[in-house]
N, C-alpha and C positions, 0 to 999 in steps of 0.2 A: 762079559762075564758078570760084572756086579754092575749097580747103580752107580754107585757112587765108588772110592777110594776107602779100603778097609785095609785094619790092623790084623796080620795074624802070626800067631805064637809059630818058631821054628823048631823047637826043643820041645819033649815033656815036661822041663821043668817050667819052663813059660819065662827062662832069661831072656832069649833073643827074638825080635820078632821081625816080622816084614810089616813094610808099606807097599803096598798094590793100589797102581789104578783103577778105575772103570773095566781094561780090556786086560786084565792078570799080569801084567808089567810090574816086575820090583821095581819101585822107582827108592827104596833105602833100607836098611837095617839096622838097629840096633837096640838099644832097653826099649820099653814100651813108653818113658818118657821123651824117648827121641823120635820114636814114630808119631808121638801123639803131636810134637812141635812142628814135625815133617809134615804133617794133614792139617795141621791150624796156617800154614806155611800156604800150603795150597788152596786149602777154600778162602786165602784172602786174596789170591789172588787170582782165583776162577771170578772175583765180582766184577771185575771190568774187563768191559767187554771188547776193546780194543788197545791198541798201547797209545794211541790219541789221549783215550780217556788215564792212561799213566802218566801219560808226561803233560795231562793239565791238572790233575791233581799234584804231582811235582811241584807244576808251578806254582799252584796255590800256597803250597805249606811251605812252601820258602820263600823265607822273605826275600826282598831286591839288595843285590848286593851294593856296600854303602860307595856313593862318589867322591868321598873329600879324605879318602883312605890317598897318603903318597905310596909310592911303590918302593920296595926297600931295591929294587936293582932298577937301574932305565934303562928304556930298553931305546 
């Protein structure tokens, strides 16, 4: 139905709105600032293109967890 994923008003008064896919799928509702978070939500994560490339960026941004931490229970 559309290119891409659009905002639109459910009421005349323009409170409530929908998020729609591509193929006319509600995918949420509600003010137009939650749609707008709900579509910022998914165009960042339409940028990668497989979940490989998720879970190496994952890896990237965090750091390695530290070795000379003792463990509060042994196991």
């Amino acid at each position: 139905m559309y290119k891409h994923p659009i905002i639109l008003p459910l009421d005349i008064e323009g409170t409530i709105y929908a998020l729609q896919d591509d193929k006319g799928k509600t995918i949420g509702t509600g003010t137009r600032d939650v749609c707008e978070v709900l579509l910022h939500i998914l165009k960042r994560q339409s940028t990668y293109s497989s979940p490989e490339d998720i879970l190496d960026r994952v890896i990237r941004e965090n750091p390695k967890p530290r070795v000379n931490i003792k463990s509060a229970v042994t196991i």
